[in-house]
ZADO-1210 file (C-alpha; in nm, 4 decimals, padded with zeros to 6 digits):
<atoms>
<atom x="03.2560" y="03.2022" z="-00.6225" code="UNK" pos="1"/>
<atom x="02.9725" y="03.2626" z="-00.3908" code="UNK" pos="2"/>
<atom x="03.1921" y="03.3177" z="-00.0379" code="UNK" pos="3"/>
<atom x="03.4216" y="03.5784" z="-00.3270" code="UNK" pos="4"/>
<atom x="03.0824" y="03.7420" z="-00.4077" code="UNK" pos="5"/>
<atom x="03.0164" y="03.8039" z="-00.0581" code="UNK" pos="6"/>
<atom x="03.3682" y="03.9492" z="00.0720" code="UNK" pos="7"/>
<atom x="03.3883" y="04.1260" z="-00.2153" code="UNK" pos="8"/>
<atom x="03.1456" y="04.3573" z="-00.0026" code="UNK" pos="9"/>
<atom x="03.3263" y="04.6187" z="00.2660" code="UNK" pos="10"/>
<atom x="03.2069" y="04.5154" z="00.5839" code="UNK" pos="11"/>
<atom x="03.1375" y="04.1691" z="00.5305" code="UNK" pos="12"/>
<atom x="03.3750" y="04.0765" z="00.7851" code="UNK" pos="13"/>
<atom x="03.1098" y="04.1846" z="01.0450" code="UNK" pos="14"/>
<atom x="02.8980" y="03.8953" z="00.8764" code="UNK" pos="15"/>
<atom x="03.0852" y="03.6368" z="00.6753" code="UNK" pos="16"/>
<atom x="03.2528" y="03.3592" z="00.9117" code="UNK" pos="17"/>
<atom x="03.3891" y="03.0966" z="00.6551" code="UNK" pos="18"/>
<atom x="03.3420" y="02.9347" z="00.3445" code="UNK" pos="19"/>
<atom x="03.4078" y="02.5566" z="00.2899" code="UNK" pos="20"/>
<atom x="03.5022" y="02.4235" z="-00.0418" code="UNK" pos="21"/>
<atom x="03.3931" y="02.0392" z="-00.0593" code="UNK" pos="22"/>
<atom x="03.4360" y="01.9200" z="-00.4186" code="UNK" pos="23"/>
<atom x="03.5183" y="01.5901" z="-00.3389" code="UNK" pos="24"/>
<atom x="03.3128" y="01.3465" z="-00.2349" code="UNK" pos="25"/>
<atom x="03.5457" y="01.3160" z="00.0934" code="UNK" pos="26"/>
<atom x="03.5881" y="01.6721" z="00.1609" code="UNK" pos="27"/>
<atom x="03.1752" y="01.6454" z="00.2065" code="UNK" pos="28"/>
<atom x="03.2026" y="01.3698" z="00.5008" code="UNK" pos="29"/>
<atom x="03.5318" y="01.4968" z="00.6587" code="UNK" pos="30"/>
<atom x="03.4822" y="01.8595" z="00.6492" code="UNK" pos="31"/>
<atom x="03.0876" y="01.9139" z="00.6856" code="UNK" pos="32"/>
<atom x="03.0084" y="01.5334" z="00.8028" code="UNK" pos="33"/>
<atom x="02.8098" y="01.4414" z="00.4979" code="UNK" pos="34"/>
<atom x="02.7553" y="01.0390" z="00.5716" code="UNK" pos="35"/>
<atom x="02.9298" y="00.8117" z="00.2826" code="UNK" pos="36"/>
<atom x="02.6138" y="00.6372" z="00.2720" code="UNK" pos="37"/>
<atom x="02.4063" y="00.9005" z="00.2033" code="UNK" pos="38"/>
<atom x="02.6628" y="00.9903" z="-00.1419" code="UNK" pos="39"/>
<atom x="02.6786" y="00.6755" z="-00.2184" code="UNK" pos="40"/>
<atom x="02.2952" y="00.6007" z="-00.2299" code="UNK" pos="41"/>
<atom x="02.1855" y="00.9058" z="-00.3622" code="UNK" pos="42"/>
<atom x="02.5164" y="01.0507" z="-00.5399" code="UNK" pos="43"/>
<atom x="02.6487" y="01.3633" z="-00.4808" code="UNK" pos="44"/>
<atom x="02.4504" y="01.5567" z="-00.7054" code="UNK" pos="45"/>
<atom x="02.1129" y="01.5523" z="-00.5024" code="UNK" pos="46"/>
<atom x="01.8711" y="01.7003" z="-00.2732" code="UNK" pos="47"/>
<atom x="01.9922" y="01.4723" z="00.0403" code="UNK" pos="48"/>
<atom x="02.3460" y="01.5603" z="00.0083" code="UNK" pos="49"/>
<atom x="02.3176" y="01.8590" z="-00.0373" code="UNK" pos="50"/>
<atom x="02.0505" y="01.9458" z="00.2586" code="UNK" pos="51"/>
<atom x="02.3365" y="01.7573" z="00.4687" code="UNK" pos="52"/>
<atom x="02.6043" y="01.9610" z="00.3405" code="UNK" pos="53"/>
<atom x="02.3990" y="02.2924" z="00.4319" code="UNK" pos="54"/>
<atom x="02.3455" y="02.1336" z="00.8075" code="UNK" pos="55"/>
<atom x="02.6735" y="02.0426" z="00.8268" code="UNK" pos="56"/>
<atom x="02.8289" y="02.4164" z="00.7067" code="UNK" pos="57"/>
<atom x="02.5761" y="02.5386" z="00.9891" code="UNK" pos="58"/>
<atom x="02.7051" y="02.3483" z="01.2649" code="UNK" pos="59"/>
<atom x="03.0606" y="02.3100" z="01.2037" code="UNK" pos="60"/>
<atom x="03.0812" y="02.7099" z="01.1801" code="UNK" pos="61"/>
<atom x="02.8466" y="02.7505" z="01.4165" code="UNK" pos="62"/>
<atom x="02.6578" y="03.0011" z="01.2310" code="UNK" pos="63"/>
<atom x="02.2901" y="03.0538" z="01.1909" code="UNK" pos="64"/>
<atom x="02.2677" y="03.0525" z="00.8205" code="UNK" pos="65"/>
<atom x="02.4729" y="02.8444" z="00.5493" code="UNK" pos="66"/>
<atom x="02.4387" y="02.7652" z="00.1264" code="UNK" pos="67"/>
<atom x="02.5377" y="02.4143" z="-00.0044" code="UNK" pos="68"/>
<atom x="02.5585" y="02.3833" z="-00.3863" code="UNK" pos="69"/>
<atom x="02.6495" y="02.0325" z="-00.5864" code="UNK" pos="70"/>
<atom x="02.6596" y="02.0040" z="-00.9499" code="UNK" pos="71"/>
<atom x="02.7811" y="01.9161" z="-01.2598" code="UNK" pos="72"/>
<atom x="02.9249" y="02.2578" z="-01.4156" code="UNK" pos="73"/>
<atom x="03.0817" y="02.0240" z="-01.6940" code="UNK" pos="74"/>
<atom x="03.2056" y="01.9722" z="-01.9766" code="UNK" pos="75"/>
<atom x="03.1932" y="01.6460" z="-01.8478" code="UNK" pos="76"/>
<atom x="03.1141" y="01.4634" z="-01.5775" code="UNK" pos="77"/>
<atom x="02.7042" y="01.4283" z="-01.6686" code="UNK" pos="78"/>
<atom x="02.4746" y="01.1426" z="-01.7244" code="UNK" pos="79"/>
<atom x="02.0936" y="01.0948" z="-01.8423" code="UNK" pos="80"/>
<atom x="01.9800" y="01.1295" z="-01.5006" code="UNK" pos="81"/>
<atom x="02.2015" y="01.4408" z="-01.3869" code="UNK" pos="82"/>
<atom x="02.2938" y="01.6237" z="-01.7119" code="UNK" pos="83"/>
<atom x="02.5678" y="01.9287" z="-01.7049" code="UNK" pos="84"/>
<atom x="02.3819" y="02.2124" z="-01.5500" code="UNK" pos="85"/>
<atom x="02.1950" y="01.9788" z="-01.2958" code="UNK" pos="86"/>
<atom x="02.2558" y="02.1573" z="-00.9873" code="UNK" pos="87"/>
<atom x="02.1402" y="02.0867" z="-00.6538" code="UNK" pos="88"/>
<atom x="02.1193" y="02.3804" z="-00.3800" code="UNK" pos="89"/>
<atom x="02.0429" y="02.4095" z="-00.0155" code="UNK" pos="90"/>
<atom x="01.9957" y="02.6955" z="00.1997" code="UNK" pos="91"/>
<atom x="01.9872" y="02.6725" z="00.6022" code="UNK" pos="92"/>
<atom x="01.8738" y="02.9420" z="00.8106" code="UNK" pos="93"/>
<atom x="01.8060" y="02.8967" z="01.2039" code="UNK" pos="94"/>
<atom x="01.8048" y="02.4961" z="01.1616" code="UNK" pos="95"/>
<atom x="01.5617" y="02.5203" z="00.8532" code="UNK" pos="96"/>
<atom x="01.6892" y="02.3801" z="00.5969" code="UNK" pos="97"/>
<atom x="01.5036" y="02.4577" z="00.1638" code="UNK" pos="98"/>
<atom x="01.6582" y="02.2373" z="-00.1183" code="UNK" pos="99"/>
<atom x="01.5660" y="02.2799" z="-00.4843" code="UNK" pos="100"/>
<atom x="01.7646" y="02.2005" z="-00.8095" code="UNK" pos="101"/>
<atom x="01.8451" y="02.4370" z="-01.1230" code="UNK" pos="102"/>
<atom x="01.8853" y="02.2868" z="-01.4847" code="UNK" pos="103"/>
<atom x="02.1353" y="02.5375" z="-01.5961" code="UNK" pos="104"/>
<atom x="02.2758" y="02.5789" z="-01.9615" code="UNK" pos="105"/>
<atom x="02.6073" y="02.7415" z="-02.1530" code="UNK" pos="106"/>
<atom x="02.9365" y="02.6484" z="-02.0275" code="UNK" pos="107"/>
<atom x="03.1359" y="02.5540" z="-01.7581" code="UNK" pos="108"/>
<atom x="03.1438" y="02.9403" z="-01.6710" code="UNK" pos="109"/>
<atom x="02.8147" y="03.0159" z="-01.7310" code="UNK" pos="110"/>
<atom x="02.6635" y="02.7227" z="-01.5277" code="UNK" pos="111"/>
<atom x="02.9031" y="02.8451" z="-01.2458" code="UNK" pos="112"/>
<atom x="02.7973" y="03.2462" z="-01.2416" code="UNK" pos="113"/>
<atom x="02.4005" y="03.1680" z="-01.2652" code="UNK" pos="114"/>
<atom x="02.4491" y="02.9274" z="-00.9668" code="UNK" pos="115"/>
<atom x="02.6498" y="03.1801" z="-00.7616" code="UNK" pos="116"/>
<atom x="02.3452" y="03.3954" z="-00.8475" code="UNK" pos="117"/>
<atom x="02.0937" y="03.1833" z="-00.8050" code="UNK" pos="118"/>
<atom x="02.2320" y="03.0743" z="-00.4426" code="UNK" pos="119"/>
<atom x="02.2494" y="03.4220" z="-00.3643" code="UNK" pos="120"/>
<atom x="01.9209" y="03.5735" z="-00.4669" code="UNK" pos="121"/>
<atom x="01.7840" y="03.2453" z="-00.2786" code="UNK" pos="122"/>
<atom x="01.9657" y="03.3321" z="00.0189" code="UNK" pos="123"/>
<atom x="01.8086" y="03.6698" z="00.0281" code="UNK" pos="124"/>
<atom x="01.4526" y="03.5663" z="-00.0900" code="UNK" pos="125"/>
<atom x="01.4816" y="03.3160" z="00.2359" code="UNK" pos="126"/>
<atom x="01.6302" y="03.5742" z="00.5098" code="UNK" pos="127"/>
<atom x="01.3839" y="03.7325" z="00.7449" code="UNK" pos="128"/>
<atom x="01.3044" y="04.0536" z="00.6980" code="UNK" pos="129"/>
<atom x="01.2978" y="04.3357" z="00.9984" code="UNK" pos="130"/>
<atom x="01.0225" y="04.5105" z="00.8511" code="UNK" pos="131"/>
<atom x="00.7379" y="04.6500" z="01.0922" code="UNK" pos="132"/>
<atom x="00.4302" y="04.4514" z="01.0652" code="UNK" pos="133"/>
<atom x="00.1981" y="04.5930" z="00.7930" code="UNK" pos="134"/>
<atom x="00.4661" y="04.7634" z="00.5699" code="UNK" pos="135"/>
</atoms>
């Protein structure tokens, strides 16, 4: 949904590389080399993982500035300690790398659009800006 969001947008060719969808737990360590032992000790759904999988978008694109998002959209799938609408997300920009997690609510759908929006507005919050210094 997010990497849709983007190209949606003429022009984004000039900016948008690739997109990798890792909803597995395997897709994460073959396709952005997220370590099984880092999913296994922290699950999936977590700040570790999900830094990794940001890193790991960065340098297997090699592109300057990646989001990683892991979650439980639902209806199943939760527990006490990561409840539907737990949802982990990672931004890397220039080898930086800013993790937080989102307790969203509603459905399946829901959960999904206001973490496509959420990842995005935090993308843009996080960019650096070209401005001239005291504007």
């Amino acid at each position: 949904m997010i990497a849709t969001r983007c190209t949606d947008l003429a022009g984004s060719s000039t900016w948008f590389e690739r997109g990798f969808v890792t909803y597995s737990n395997q897709s994460k360590t073959q396709m952005l080399g997220v370590p099984e032992d880092l999913i296994a000790h922290h699950g999936a759904v977590s700040a570790p993982v999900a830094k990794a999988m940001a890193l790991g978008a960065v340098y297997r694109s090699a592109s300057e500035v990646s989001i990683a998002v892991t979650g439980v959209a639902g209806p199943s799938g939760g527990s006490f300690e990561k409840p539907v609408g737990t949802v982990w997300l990672a931004w890397c920009i220039s080898g930086s790398v800013h993790a937080e997690v989102q307790h969203f609510s509603g459905d399946r759908a829901h959960i999904r659009q206001a973490t496509t929006e959420h990842a995005l507005e935090g993308l843009m919050k996080r960019l650096p800006t070209n401005k001239p210094a005291g504007r």
